[in-house]
C-alpha positions in Angstrom: 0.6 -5.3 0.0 1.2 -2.0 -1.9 -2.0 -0.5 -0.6 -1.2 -1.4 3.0 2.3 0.1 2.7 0.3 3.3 2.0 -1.8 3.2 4.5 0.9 2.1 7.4 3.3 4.6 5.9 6.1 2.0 4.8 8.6 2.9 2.1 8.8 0.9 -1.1 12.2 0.3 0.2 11.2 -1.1 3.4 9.0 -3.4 1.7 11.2 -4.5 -0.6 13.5 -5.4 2.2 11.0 -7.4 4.3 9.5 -9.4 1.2 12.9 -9.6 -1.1 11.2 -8.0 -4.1 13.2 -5.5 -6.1 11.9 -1.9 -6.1 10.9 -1.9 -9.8 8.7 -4.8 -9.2 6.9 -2.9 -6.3 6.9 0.4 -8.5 5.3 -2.1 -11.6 2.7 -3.3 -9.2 2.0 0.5 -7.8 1.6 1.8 -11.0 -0.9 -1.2 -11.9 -2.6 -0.6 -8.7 -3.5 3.2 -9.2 -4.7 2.9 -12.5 -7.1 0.1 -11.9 -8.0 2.4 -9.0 -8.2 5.3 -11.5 -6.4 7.3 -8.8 -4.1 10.4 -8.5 -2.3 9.6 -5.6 -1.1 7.3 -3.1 -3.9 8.9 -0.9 -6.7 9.0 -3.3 -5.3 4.7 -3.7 -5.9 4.2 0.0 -10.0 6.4 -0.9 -10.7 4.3 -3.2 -9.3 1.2 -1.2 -12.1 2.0 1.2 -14.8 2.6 -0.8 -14.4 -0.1 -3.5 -13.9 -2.3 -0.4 -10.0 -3.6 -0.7 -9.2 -2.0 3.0 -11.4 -2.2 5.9 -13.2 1.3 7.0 -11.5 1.5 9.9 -8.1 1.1 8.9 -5.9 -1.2 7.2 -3.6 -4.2 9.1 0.2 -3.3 9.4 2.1 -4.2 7.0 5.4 -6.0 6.8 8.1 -3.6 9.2 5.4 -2.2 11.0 5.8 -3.6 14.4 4.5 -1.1 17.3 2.4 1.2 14.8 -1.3 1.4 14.7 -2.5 1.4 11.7 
C-alpha cells in the first residue's frame, strides 16, 4: 500500500484518510519498507519495487484516492 502511494503520487495523509490508519503507523511501515528495500528514497523504493518484483514493470495499480489517474 505504501509502495503504491509512491508510485500513484498519494500523500501519507491521503492514505491515511482512505484506510483510517494514523500517519505514524504509515511513517512506521515506510520506514520498514525502505530499509528492507535498502533504499535512499521514495524513488529508489518504487526501483527496487520493480526489480525485486513487488510492482509490476509497467506500472503499479492506483491506489486508494486515485480515481481518474493513470498509474
Amino acid at each position: 500500500m505504501v509502495l503504491s502511494a509512491h508510485t500513484s503520487g498519494i500523500t501519507f495523509k491521503e492514505l491515511s484518510k482512505s484506510r483510517g490508519l494514523p500517519l505514524h503507523v504509515l511513517t512506521v511501515i515506510n520506514q520498514s519498507l525502505m530499509a528492507e528495500l535498502q533504499a535512499d528514497s521514495p524513488t529508489h523504493a518504487v526501483r527496487r519495487g520493480w526489480q525485486y518484483g513487488p510492482l509490476p514493470r509497467d506500472g503499479a495499480p492506483a491506489g486508494p484516492g486515485a480515481e481518474g489517474r493513470n498509474p
